[in-house]
C-alpha positions as CSV (number, residue, x, y, z in Angstrom):
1,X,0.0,0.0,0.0
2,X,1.4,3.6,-0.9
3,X,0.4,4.8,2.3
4,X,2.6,8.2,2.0
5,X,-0.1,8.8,-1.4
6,X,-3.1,8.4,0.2
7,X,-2.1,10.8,3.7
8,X,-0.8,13.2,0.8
9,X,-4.1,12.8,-0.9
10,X,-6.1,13.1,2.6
11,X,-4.2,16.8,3.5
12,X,-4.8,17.9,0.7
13,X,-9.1,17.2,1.1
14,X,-9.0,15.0,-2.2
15,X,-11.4,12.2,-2.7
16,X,-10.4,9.4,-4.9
17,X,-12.5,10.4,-7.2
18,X,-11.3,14.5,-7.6
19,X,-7.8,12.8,-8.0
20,X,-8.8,10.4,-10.7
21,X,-10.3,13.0,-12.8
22,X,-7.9,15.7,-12.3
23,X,-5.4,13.1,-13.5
24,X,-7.6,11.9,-16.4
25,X,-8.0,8.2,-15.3
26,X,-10.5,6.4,-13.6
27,X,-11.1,6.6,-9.7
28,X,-10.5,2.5,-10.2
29,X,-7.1,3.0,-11.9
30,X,-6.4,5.5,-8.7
31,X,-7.5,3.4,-6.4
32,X,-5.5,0.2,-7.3
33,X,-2.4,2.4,-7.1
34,X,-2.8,3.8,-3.6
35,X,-3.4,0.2,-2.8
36,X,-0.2,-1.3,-4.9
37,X,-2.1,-3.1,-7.1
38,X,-1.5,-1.4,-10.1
39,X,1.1,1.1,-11.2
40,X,1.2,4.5,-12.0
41,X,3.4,5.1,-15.4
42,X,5.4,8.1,-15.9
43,X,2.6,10.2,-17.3
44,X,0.0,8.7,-14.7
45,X,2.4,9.7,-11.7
46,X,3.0,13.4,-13.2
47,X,-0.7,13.7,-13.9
48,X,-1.4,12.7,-10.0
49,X,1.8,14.8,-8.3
50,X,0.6,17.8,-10.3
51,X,-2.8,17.2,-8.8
52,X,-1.6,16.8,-5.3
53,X,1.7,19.0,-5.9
54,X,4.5,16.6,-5.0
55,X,7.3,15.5,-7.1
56,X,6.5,12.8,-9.6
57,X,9.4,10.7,-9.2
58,X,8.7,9.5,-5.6
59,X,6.3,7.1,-7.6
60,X,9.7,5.4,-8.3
61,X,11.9,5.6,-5.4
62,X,12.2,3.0,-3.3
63,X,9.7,4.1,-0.7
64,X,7.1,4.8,-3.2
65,X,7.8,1.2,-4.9
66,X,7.1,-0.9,-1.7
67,X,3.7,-2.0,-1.5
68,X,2.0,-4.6,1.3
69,X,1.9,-7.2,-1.8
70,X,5.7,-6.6,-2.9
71,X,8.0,-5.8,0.1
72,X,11.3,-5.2,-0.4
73,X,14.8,-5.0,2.0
């Protein structure tokens, strides 16, 4: 689970749904990548960090990467 996306998402007062539109995907698509399921591609995670105003390439560090269903060291 991206849990540092979804507290980002929750101080900044966004529903699932506001995000997904402002990023131009479903809320589905946004959903299963808070919850690790799915990722976000290069335009996906610009479309989202514009939306919330972070950088978009903590989609790929390693924090961003972990997820409860791949855990890494």
């Amino acid at each position: 689970m991206r849990e540092w996306l979804i507290k980002i998402r929750e101080i900044k007062g966004f529903t699932q749904q506001e995000v997904a539109t402002l990023s131009g995907i479903s809320r589905s698509y946004y959903s299963g990548i808070e919850t690790g399921f799915r990722n976000a591609s290069p335009k996906v995670a610009k479309n989202i960090s514009n939306a919330l105003g972070f950088e978009w390439t903590l989609f790929f560090e390693e924090k961003g990467r972990k997820t409860s269903h791949n855990k890494t060291a």
